[in-house]
N, C-alpha and C positions, 0 to 999 in steps of 0.2 A: 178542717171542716168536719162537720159531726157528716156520722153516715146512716146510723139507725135512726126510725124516726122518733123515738123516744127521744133522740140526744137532740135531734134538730129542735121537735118542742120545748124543751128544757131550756134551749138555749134563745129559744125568742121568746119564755117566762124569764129566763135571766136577766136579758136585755131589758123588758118592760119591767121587771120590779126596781133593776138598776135606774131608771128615767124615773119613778115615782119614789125612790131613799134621795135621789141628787134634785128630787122638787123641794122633799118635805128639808133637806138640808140648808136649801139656797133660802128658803123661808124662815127658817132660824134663825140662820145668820143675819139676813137681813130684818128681825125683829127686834133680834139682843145686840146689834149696831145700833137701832133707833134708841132700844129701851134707854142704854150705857150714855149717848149724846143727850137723853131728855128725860129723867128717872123721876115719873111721876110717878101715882097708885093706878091712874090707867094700862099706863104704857105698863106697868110692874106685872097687873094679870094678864096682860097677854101675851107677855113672853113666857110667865110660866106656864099659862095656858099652851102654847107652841112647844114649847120644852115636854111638858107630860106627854103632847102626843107624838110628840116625834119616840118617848122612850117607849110609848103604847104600842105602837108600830114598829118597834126594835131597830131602828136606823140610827138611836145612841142607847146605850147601858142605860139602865135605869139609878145606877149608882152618879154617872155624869149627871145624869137631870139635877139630881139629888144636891149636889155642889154644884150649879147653876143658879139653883133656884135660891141657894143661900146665898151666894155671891150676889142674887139681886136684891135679896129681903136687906143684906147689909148696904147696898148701895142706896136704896129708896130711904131709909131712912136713916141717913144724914143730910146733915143739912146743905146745902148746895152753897158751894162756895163764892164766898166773894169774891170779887172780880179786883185786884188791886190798883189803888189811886196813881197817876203818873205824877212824879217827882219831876217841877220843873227846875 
């Protein structure tokens, strides 16, 4: 346990920035889940949209965004797979 009160402040700014990088994370994820299950041009901006600020925020590299975002732009535009006929 911290004793000076510098350290104790320190450590409940730790605590609350730690709760706002594991908000802006849980929101990621659960964007580029959706995007990845349903890769339209909507869903496409707003995962990158999510992605830029999470690396604006430094809660990832700006270099991960970077190969995110292209991993989506290649995803959105293919063409979405057919679904295969049942051989009876």
């Amino acid at each position: 346990m911290p004793v000076l009160k510098s350290a104790k402040k320190a450590q409940r700014q730790s605590i609350y920035k730690k709760s706002l990088n594991e908000r802006t994370k849980k929101v990621m994820r659960d964007t580029i889940r959706f995007f990845r299950s349903n890769p339209t041009l909507e869903n496409l901006k707003k995962a990158q949209s999510v992605v830029d600020r999470a690396a604006k925020k430094h809660v990832i590299h700006k270099n991960r965004a970077a190969r995110l975002k292209k991993g989506f732009a290649k995803l959105a535009s293919q063409p979405a797979p057919k679904k295969a006929a049942k051989k009876k």
